[in-house]
VOPAGU-2260 file (C-alpha; in pm, 1 decimal, decimal comma):
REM VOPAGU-2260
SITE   aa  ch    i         X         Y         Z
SITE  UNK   A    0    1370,3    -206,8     103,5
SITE  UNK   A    1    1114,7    -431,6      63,6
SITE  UNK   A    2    1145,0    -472,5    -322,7
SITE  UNK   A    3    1453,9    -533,1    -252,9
SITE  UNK   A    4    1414,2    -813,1     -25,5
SITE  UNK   A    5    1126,2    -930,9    -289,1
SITE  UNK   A    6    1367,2    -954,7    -572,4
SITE  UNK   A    7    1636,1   -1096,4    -403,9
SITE  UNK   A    8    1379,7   -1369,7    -270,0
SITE  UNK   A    9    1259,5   -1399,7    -677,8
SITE  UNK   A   10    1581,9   -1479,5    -794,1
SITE  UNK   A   11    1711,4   -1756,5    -523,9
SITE  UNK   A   12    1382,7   -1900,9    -546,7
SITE  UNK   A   13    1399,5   -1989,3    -933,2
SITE  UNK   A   14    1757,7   -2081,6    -863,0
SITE  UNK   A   15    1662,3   -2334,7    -579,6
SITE  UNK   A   16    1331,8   -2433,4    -813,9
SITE  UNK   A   17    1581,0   -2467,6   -1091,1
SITE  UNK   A   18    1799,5   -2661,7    -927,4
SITE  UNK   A   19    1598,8   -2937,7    -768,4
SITE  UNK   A   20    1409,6   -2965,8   -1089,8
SITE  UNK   A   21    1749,3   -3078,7   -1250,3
SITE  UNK   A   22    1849,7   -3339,9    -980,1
SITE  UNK   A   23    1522,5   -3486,0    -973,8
SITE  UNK   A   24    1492,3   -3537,9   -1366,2
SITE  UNK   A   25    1876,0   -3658,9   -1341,4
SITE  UNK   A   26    1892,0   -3888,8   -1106,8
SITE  UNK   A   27    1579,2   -4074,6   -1359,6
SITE  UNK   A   28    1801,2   -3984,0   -1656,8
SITE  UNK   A   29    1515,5   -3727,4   -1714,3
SITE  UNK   A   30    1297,9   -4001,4   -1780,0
SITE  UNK   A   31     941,5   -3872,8   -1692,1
SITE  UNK   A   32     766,0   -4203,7   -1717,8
SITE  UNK   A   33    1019,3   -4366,0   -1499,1
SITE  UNK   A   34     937,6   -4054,5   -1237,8
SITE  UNK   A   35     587,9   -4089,5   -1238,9
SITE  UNK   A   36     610,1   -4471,9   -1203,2
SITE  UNK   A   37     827,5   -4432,5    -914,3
SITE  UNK   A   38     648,1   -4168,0    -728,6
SITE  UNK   A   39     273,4   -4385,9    -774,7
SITE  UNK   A   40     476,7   -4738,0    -646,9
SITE  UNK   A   41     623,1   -4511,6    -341,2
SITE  UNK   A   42     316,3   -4336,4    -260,7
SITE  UNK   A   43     131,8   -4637,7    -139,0
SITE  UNK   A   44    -159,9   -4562,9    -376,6
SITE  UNK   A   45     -54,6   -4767,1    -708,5
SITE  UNK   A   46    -165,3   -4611,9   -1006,3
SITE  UNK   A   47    -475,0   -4398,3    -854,8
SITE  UNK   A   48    -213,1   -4154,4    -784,9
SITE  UNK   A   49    -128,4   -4012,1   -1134,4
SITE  UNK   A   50    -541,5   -4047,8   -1211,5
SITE  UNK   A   51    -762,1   -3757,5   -1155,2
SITE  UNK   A   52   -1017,9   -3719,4    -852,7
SITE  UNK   A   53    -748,9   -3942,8    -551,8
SITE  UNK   A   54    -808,8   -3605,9    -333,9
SITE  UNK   A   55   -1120,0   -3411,8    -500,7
SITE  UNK   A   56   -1295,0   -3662,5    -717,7
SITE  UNK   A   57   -1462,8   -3896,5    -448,1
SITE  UNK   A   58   -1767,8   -3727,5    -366,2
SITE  UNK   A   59   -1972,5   -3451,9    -554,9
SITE  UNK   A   60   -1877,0   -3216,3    -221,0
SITE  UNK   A   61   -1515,6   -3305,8    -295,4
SITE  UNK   A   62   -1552,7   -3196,1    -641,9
SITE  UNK   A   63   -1736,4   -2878,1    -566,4
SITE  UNK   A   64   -1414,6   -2809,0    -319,1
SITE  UNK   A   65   -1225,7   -2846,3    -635,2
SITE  UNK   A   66   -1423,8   -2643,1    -837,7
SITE  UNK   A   67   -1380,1   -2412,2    -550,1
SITE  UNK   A   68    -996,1   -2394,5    -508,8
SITE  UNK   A   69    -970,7   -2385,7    -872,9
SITE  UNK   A   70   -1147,4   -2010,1    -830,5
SITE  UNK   A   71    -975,4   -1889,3    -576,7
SITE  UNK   A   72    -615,0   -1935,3    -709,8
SITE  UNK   A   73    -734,1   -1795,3   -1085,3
SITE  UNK   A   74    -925,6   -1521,4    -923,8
SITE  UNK   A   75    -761,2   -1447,3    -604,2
SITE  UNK   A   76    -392,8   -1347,9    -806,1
SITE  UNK   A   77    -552,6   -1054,3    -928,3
SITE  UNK   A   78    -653,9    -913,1    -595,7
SITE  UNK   A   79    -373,2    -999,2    -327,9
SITE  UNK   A   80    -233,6    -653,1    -185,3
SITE  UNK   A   81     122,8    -714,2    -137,6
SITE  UNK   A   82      91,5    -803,7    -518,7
SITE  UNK   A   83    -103,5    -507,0    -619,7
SITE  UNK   A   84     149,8    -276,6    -393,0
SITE  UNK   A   85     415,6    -418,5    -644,4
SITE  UNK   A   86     298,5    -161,5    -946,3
SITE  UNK   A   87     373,4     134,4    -657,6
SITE  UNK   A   88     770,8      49,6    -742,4
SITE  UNK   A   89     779,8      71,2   -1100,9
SITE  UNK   A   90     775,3     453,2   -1266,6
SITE  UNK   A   91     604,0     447,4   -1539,8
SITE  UNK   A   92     265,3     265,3   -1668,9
SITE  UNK   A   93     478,9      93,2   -1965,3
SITE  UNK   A   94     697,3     -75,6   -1697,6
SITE  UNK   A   95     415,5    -193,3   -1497,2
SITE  UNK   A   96     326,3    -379,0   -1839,1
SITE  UNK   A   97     595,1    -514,2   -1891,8
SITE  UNK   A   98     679,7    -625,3   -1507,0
SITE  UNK   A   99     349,8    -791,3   -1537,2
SITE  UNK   A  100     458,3   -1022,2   -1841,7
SITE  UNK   A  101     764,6   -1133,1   -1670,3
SITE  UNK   A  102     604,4   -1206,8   -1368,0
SITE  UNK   A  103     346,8   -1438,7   -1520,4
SITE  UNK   A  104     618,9   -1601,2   -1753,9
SITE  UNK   A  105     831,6   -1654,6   -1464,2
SITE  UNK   A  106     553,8   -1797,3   -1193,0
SITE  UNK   A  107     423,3   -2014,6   -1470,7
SITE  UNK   A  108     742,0   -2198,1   -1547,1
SITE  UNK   A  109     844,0   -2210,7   -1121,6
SITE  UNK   A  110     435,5   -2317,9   -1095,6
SITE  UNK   A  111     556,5   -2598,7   -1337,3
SITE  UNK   A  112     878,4   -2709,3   -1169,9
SITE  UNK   A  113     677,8   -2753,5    -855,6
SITE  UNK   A  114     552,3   -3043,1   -1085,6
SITE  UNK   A  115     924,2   -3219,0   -1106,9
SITE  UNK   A  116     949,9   -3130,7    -715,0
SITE  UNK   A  117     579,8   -3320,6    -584,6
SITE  UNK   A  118     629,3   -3579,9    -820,7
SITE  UNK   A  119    1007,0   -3589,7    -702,7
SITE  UNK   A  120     953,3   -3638,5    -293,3
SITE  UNK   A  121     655,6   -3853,3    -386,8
SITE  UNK   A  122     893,6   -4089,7    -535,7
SITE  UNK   A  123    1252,9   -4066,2    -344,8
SITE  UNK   A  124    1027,9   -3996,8      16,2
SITE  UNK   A  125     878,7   -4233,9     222,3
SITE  UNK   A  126     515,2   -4048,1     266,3
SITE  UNK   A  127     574,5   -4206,9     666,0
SITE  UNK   A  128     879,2   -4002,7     658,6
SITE  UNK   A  129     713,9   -3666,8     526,3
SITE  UNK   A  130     483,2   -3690,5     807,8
SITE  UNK   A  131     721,2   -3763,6    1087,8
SITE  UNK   A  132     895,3   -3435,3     992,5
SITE  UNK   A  133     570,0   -3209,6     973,7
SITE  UNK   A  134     192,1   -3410,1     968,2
SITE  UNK   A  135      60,7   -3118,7     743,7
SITE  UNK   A  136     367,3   -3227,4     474,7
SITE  UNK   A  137     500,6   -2826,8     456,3
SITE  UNK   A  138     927,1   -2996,7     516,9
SITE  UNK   A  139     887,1   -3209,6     149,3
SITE  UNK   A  140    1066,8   -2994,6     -50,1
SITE  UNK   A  141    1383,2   -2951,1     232,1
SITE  UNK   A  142    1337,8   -3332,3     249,4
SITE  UNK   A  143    1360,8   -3371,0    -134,2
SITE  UNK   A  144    1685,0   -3161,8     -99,0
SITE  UNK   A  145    1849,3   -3377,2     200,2
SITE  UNK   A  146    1745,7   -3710,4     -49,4
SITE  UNK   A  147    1887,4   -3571,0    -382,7
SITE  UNK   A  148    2169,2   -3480,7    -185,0
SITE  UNK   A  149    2246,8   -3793,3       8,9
SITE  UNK   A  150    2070,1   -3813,0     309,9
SITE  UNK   A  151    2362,3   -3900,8     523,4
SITE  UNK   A  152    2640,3   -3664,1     314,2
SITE  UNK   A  153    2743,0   -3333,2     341,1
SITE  UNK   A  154    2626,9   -3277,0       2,6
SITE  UNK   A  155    2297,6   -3345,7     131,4
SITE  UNK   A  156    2352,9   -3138,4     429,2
SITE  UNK   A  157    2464,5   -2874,8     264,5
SITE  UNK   A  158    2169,6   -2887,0       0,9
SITE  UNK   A  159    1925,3   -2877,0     259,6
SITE  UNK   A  160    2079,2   -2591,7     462,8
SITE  UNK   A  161    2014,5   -2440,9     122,9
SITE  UNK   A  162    1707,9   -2467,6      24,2
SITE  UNK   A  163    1557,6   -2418,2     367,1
SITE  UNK   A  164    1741,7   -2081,5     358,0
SITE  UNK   A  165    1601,4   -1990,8      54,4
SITE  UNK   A  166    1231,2   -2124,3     203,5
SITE  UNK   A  167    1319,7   -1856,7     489,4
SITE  UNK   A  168    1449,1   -1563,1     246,6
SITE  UNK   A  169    1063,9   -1640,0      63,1
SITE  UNK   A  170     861,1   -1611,4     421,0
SITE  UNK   A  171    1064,4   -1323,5     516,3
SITE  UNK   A  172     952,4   -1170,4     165,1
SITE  UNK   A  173     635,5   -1254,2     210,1
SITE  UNK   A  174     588,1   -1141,1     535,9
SITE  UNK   A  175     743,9    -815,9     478,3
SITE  UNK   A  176     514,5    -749,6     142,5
SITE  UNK   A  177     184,2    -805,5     356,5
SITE  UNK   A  178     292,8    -626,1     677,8
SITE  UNK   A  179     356,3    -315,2     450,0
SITE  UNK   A  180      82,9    -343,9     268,9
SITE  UNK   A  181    -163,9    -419,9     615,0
SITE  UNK   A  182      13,3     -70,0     796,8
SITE  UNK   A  183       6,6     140,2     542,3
SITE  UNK   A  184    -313,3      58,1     465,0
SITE  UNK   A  185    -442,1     112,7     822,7
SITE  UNK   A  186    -250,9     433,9     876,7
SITE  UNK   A  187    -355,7     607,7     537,3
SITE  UNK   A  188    -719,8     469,4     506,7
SITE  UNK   A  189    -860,1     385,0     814,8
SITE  UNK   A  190    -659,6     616,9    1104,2
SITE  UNK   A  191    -626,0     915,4     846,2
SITE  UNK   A  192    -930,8     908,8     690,2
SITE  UNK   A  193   -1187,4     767,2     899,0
SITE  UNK   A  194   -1061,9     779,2    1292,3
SITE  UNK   A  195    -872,5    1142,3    1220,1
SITE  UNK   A  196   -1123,3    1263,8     889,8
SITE  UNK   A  197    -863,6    1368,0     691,8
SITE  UNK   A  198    -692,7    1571,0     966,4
SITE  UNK   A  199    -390,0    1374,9    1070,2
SITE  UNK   A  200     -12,0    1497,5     991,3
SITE  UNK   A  201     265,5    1259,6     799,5
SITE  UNK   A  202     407,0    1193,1    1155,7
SITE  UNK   A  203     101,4    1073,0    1281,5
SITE  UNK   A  204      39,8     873,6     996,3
SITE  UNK   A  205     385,8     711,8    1039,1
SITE  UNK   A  206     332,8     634,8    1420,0
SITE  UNK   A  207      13,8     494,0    1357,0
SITE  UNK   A  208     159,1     239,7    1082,9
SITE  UNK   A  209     432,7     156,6    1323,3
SITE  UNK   A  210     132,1      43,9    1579,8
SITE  UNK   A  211     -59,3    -111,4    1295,6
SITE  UNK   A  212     265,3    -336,9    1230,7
SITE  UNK   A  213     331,7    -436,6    1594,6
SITE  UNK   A  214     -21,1    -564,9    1652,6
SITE  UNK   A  215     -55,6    -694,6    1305,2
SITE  UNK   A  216     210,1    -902,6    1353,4
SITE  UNK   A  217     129,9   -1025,0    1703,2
SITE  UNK   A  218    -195,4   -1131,5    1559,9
SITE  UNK   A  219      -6,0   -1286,4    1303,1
SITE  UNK   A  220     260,4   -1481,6    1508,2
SITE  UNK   A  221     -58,1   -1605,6    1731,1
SITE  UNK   A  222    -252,8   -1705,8    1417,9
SITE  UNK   A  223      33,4   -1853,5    1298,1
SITE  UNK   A  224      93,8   -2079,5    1609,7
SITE  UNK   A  225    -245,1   -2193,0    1576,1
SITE  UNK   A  226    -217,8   -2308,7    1233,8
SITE  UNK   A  227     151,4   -2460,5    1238,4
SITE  UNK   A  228     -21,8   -2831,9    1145,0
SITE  UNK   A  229    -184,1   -2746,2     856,6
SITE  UNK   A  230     -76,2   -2738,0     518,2
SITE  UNK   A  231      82,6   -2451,1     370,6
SITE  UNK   A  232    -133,8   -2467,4      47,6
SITE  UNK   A  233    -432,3   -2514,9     231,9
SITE  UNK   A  234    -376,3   -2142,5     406,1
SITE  UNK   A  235    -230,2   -2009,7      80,6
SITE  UNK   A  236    -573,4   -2109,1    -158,9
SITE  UNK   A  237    -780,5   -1964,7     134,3
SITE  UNK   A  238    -620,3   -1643,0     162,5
SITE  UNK   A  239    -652,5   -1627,1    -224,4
SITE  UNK   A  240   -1038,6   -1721,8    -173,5
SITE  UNK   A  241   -1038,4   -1381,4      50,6
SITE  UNK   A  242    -883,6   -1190,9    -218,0
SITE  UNK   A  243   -1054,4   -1294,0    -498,8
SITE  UNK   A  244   -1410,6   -1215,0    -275,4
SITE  UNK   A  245   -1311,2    -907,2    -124,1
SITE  UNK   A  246   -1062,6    -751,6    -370,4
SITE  UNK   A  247   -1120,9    -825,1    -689,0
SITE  UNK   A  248   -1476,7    -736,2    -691,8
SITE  UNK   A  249   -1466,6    -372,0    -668,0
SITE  UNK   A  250   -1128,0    -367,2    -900,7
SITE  UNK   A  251   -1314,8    -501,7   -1160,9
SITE  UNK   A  252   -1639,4    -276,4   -1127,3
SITE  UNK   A  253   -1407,9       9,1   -1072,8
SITE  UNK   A  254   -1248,7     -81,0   -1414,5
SITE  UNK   A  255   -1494,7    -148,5   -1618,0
SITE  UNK   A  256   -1864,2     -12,9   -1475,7
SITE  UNK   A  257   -1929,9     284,1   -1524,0
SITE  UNK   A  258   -2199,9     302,0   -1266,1
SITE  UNK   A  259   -2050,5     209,4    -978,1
SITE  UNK   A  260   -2000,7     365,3    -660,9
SITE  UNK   A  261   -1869,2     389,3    -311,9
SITE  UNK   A  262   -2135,0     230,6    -147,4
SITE  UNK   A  263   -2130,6     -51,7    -377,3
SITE  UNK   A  264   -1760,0     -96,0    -303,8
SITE  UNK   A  265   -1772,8     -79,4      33,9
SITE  UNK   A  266   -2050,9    -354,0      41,7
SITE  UNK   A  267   -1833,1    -555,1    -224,4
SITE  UNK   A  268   -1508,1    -543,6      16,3
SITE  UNK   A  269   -1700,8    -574,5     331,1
SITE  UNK   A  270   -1955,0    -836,4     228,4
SITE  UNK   A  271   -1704,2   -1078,8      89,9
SITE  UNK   A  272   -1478,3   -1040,2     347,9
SITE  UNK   A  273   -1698,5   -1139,7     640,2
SITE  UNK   A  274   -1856,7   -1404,6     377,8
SITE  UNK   A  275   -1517,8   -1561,8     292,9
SITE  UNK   A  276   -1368,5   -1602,5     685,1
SITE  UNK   A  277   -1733,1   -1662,7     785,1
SITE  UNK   A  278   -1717,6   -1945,9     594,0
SITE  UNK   A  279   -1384,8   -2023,1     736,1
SITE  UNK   A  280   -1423,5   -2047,2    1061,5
SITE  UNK   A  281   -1740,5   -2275,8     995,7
SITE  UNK   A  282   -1575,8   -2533,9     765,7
SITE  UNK   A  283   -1347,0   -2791,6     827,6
SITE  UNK   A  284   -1010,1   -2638,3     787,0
SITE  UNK   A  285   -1086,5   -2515,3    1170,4
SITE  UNK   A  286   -1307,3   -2824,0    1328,3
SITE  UNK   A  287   -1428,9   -3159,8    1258,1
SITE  UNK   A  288   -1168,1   -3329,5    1096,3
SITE  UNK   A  289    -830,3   -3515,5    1198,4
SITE  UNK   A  290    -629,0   -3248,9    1029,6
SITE  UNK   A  291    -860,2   -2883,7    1098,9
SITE  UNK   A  292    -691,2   -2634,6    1306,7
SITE  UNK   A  293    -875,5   -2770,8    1617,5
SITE  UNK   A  294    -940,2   -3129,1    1557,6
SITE  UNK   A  295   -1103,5   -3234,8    1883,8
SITE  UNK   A  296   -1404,8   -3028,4    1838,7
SITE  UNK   A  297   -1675,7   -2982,1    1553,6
SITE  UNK   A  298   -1873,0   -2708,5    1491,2
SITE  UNK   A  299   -1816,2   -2680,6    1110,4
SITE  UNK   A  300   -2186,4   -2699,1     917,1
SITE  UNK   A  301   -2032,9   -2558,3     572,1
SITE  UNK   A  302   -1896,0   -2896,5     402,3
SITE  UNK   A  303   -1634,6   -2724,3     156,8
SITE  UNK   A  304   -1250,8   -2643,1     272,7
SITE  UNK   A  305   -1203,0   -2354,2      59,5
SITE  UNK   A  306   -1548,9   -2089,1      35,1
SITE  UNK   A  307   -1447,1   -1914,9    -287,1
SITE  UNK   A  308   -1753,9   -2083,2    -483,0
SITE  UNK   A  309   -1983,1   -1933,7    -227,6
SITE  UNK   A  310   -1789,1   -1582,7    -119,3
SITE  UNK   A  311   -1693,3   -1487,3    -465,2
SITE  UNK   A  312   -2034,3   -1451,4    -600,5
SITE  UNK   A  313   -2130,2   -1287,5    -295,9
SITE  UNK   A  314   -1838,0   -1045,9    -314,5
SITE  UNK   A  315   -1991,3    -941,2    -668,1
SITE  UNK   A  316   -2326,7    -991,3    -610,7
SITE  UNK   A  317   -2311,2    -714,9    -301,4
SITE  UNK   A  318   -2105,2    -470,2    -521,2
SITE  UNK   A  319   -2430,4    -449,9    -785,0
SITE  UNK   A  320   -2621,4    -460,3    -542,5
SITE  UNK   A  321   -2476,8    -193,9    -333,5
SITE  UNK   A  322   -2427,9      11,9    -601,9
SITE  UNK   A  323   -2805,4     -26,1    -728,4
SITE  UNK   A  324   -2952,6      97,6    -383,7
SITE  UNK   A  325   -2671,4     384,1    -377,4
SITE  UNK   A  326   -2800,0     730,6    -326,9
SITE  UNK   A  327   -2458,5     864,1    -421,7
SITE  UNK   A  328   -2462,2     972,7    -825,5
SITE  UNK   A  329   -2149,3     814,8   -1016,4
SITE  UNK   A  330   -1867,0    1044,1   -1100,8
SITE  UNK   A  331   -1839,7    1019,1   -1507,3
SITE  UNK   A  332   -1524,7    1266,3   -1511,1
SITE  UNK   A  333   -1344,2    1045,3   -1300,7
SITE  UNK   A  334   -1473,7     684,6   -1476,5
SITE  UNK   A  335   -1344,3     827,2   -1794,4
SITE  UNK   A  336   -1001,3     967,9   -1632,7
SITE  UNK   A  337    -941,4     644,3   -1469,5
SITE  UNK   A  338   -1056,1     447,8   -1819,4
SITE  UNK   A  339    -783,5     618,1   -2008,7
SITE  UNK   A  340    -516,8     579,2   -1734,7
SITE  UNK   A  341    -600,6     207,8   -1717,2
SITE  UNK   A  342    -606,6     143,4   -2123,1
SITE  UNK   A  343    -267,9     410,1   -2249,5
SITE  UNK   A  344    -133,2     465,0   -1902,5
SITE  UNK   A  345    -132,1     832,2   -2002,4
SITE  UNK   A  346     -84,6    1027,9   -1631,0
SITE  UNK   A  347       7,1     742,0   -1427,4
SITE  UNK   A  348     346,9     758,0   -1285,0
C-alpha cells in the first residue's frame, strides 16, 4: 500500500513540477535572462542575488556550513531508510537496477525544475508576502501557483487547491515511507531480537510495530509542532546529515571491507547518530538565532547549522575503529556471498 501511495505521489509531483515550470518560463516567453533579472530586482537584493556566497559565502563559518550541507545531501541519499526499503518492492536484483536509473533521471530533472520554481516566486512574489504566509518561506511554491494563476481568479484558486493537494499527497508519502520503515524496524530488530532474543512470534512482532507506529508518530506530531517555523529544507538537509553519518557508514564497509564487523557497525550507527543530533541540538537551528526552533534562548556553542562535516567523519571514523578493537573474527563466507549478490545480483530476490 505504501508503494502505492509512493508512486501515485511520484507521478502528480512531476506533473505539478512540470506544470509550474511551464507557466513560469511562459509568462517570460521562456526568456531565462528576463527571469533571473526579474527575480534579483524583486528580491530586494539587486544583482547579489544570482552571485554566489548571498547566504553561505559571508564568513569562512558560513562557507564551512556550505561545505557541510553540500555532504549531507550527496551522502545522506544513499542512506535514508524509507529509500533503502524501496528495493524490498521490486523482485528481482535487475529491476532494482534499473528502478535505480529512473529514479536518479527523474529526481535530477524535478531537482532542476525546482530551479524555474525559486527563481519563479522570487520574481512574481513579494519576499514580504512569502513571509506573511509562513516566516520559514515553506507556502512559496502554493503562492507561485495562486500568482501564475491569477491571484484573485478561479484559475488561480483552482491552481493552488492543486498544487497544495499534491504538496499533501507528497507528506502523506513521506510520512507513510518513514513510519514503515521506523516500526518495522523496531518490531523486527530491536523487540524481536534484542528485548524478546529471537523468541517472539509473527503476532507479536505485528503488535509491537503497531505500538512502535503510535508512539512514533506522537513523537513525530510533537516534534513537528515544535519545528512548524522553520524551513522545510533546513529539516530535510539535517535529516540527510543523520543518514549519511549513521547509515551510510556501515553500508559502505559492509560492501566493500572485508574486515569489518558487528561491533564496528554498531559503533558506526550508534556513534554518528548521537554525533549528528548532538550536534543538533547544540547549534543554531534549535537556539540563538531569530529563526532556531527556540529563538529566545541560546545555548548553541557548535557554530554550523547542518553537522554533516563533523558527524560524517565520525560516523566512519568509529566504524574502523570499532571494527579494529573487535574481538569478533570476520565472517569471509558471508563477505564473499554478499560481494557476489551485490555485483551479479545472483540469489537476491
Amino acid at each position: 500500500g505504501t508503494t502505492w501511495v509512493q508512486m501515485v505521489k511520484a507521478v502528480l509531483l512531476i506533473i505539478g513540477a512540470l506544470l509550474l515550470t511551464f507557466l513560469v518560463l511562459l509568462k517570460f516567453n521562456f526568456n531565462i535572462s528576463d527571469l533571473l533579472g526579474k527575480a534579483a530586482e524583486n528580491s530586494g537584493k539587486g544583482s547579489p542575488f544570482l552571485e554566489p556566497g548571498l547566504k553561505y559565502g559571508a564568513t569562512s563559518t558560513t562557507k564551512l556550513d556550505f561545505i557541510s550541507l553540500g555532504m549531507a545531501l550527496v551522502l545522506g541519499t544513499a542512506g535514508l531508510p524509507h529509500i533503502l526499503i524501496r528495493f524490498y518492492t521490486v523482485p528481482t536484483a535487475k529491476t532494482a537496477r534499473k528502478s535505480v536509473n529512473w529514479a536518479i533521471g527523474l529526481i535530477g530533472a524535478f531537482y532542476l525544475m525546482t530551479l524555474a520554481l525559486g527563481f519563479g516566486a522570487a520574481a512574481l512574489i513579494k519576499p514580504d508576502e512569502i513571509i506573511a504566509s509562513n516566516k520559514a518561506g515553506n507556502t512559496a511554491a502554493p503562492l507561485l501557483a495562486l500568482h501564475l494563476g491569477g491571484v484573485d481568479s478561479s484559475w488561480g484558486a483552482i491552481l493552488l487547491a492543486t498544487i497544495s493537494a499534491v504538496a499533501f499527497a507528497t507528506i502523506l508519502a513521506v510520512v507513510a515511507g518513514l513510519t514503515l520503515a521506523s516500526s518495522s524496524s523496531f518490531a523486527h530488530d530491536i523487540y524481536a531480537n534484542v528485548i524478546k532474543r529471537g523468541q517472539a512470534t509473527e503476532k507479536q512482532e505485528m503488535r509491537a510495530a503497531r505500538y512502535a507506529t503510535v508512539g512514533i508518530g506522537a513523537v513525530s506530531i510533537l516534534l513537528g509542532a515544535l519545528a512548524r517555523d522553520l524551513n522545510v529544507a533546513g529539516l530535510v538537509a539535517l535529516a540527510f546529515a543523520v543518514a549519511a553519518s549513521a547509515n551510510l557508514p556501515t553500508i559502505l564497509y559492509s560492501l566493500f571491507w572485508k574486515k569489518f564487523t558487528t561491533q564496528g557497525a554498531l559503533w558506526s550507527i550508534y556513534g554518528g547518530l548521537v554525533t549528528a543530533v548532538g550536534l543538533v541540538l547544540f547549534s543554531p537551528v534549535v537556539s540563538g538565532k531569530p529563526t532556531s526552533m527556540f529563538p529566545d534562548v541560546d545555548f548553541h556553542w557548535f557554530p554550523l547549522e547542518n553537522p554533516g562535516l563533523i558527524s560524517i567523519p565520525v560516523g566512519f571514523l568509529l566504524g574502523w575503529l570499532g571494527t579494529l578493537l573487535s574481538k569478533e573474527e570476520p565472517d569471509a563466507g558471508k563477505y564473499a556471498e554478499l560481494e557476489v549478490r551485490s555485483l551479479t545480483g545472483t540469489g537476491a530476490h
